[in-house]
N, C-alpha and C positions, 0 to 999 in steps of 0.2 A: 157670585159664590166661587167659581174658578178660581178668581183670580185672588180671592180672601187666602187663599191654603197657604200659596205658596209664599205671599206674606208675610202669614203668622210664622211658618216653616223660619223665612230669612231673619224673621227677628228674634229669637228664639238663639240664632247660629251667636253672636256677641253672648249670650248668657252661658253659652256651654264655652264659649272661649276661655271667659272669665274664670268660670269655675273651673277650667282646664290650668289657669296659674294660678290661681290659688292652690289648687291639690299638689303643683311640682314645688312652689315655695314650701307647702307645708313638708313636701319631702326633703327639700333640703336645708330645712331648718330642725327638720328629727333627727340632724346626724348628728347634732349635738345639744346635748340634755346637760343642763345645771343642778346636778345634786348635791344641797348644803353649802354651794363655794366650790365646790369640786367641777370640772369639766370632764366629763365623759364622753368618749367618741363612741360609737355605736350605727352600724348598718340598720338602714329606716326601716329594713324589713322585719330585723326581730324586734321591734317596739310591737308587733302586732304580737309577738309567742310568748306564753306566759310566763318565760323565764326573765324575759324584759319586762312584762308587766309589774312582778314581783320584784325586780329590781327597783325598779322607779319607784311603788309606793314604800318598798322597805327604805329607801332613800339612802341607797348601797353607795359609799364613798370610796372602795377600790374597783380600779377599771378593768382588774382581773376578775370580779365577779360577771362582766361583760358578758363575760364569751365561756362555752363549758367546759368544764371540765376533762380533760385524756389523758390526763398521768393515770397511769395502770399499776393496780397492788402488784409486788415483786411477786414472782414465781417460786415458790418453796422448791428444796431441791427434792428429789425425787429418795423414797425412803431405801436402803440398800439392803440386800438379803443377808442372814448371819453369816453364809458362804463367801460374801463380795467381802464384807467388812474383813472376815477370817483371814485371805487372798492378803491384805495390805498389811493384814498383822505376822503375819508366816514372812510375807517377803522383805517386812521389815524387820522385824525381832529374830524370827526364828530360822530364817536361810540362813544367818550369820555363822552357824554352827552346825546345822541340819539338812543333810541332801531329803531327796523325793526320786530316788532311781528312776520309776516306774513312770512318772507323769513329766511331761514336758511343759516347756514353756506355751507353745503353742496351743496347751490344753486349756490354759487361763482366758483366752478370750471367751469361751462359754460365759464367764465369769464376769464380762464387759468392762474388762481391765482392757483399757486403751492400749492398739497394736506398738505405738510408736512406746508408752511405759515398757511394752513387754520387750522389746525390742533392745532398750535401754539396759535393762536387768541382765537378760540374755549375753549383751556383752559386757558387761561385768566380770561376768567367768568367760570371757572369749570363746563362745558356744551360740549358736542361733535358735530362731526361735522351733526348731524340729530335734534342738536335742534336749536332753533331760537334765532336767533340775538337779547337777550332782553337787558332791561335796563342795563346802569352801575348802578343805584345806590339801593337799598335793599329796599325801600320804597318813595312811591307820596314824604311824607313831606320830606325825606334827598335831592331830587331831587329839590324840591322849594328852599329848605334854600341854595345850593350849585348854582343855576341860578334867584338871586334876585326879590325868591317867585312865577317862574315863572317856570311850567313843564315842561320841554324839550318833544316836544311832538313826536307819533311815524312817522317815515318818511315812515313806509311801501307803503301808499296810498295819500303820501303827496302832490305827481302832480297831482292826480285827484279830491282831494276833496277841495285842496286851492286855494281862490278865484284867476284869472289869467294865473293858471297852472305854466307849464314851464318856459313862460316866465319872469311871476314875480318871480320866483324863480332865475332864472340866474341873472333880475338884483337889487335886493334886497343884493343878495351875496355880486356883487360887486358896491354897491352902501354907503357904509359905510362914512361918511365925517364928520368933524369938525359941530357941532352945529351952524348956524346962529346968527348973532348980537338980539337979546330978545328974545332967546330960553334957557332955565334954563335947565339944564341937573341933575336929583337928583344923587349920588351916585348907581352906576352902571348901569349906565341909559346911552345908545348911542343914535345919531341922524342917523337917514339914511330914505331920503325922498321918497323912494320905499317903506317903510314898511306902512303894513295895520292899525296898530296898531295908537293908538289916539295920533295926531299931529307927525307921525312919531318920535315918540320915541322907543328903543326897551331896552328888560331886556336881550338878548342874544348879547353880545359881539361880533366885528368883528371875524369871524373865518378861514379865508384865510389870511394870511400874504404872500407877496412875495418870493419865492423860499423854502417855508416850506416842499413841497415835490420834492424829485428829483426820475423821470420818468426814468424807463431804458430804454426807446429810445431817450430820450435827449430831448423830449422837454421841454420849457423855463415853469416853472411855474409862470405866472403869475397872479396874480388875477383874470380877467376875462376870462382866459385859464383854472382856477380851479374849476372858477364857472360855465362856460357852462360844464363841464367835470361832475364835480358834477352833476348835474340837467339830464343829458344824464343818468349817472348811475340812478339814480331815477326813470328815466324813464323806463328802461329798469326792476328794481326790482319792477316796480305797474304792472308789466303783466311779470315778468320772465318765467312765464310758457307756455308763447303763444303759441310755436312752440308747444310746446307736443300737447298741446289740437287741435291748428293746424292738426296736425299729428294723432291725434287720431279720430276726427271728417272726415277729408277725406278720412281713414281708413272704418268706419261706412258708410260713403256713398259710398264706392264701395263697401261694401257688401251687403248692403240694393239694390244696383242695381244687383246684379250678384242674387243676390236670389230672384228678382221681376223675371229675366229672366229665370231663372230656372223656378219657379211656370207660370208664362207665357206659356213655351212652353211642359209643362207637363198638363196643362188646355186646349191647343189645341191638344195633344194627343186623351186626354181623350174624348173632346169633338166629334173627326173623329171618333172614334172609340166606340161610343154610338149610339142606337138603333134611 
């Protein structure tokens, strides 16, 4: 009986051989699969994952269903606040004619208007990015004789100090129309029945045209999409500094209270501890 084991054991070894090349032929024969006439190359290992299963019995004839899928959906651009959008309509429409004394260039990166654009703009009017957004034109009178005698005035503190505010401002923008039947319009002269100005006449030109600016997030410029967008940037440059001062002022009052609390409980010291 000893000697029976290791007999059966040795004869047994030829059958695990055997079936040891059968199992590597059959591996290298699952590296290629005949679908319909078609030859597909394919690693023997995903014949075993069911997106190979699925493949073979759908009896898939492109070899790019092979292997999966990694093209990635594109990445929408990111949505822009009415402030950012406003920024690219100011410095393209409305600098042309319009200082901002008060605010500088370097205030628009809040805005995440890229440092090298702002840069760009900045020397434009041969100023850097710490000086202020002043006039295009070198003097009052080239500034009248270029807007039909009329100053382009500065917009730094334009929503707070014109009569209306904001909202005559958004629809003044887009309010520009064709003159009425017995309204005389002189040379360079528009109608737009929102203006302040005597019998709604104005010396400044309509300044938003349809699709004049295109938005890197796609939205549609339309007129009264450029002019609430406008008037938002406006808003935001008559207090661009809020948050600092914000920031700076609750700052002050928590040290004003940490040091009431301090002399507080150094005054009740002193005081247990006096005669």
């Amino acid at each position: 009986m000893g000697m029976d084991k290791p007999r059966r054991i040795a004869g047994m070894v030829p059958r695990v051989s055997r079936s040891t090349s059968l199992h590597r032929m059959a591996r290298a024969q699952s590296r290629t699969i005949l679908t319909k006439g078609c030859t597909v190359m394919m690693p023997h290992r995903l014949l075993w994952a069911p997106f190979a299963l699925f493949t073979l019995i759908s009896g898939a004839s492109s070899p790019a269903l092979a292997a999966p899928i990694t093209a990635a959906s594109p990445t929408p651009p990111p949505i822009m606040k009415p402030e950012e959008r406003g920024l690219l309509i100011f410095q393209q429409i409305c600098s042309s004619c319009h200082s901002m004394d008060h605010a500088h260039y370097g205030d628009m990166i809040a805005l995440q208007l890229d440092v090298a654009a702002l840069q760009h703009w900045a020397q434009q009017r041969h100023t850097g990015l710490e000086s202020p957004i002043a006039s295009p034109y070198p003097s009052v009178a080239v500034g009248k004789a270029n807007n039909g005698g009329d100053y382009p005035p500065d917009l730094s503190h334009i929503v707070r100090t014109i009569r209306g505010g904001p909202d005559y401002i958004r629809h003044m923008l887009a309010d520009y129309r064709p003159a009425p039947p017995g309204v005389t319009l002189a040379p360079h002269t528009y109608y737009n029945p929102t203006a302040l100005t005597h019998h709604h006449k104005f010396k400044m030109r309509p300044p938003l045209q349809e699709g004049a600016i295109n938005f890197p997030d796609g939205t549609k410029a339309t007129i009264p999409q450029m002019a609430s967008d406008v008037t938002a940037f406006l808003q935001w440059a008559d207090d661009s500094h809020k948050r600092t001062r914000h920031f700076i002022g609750t700052a002050v009052l928590l040290y004003l209270a940490l040091l009431s609390g301090i002399l507080l409980a150094l005054w009740r010291v002193l005081k247990k501890d006096a005669p």
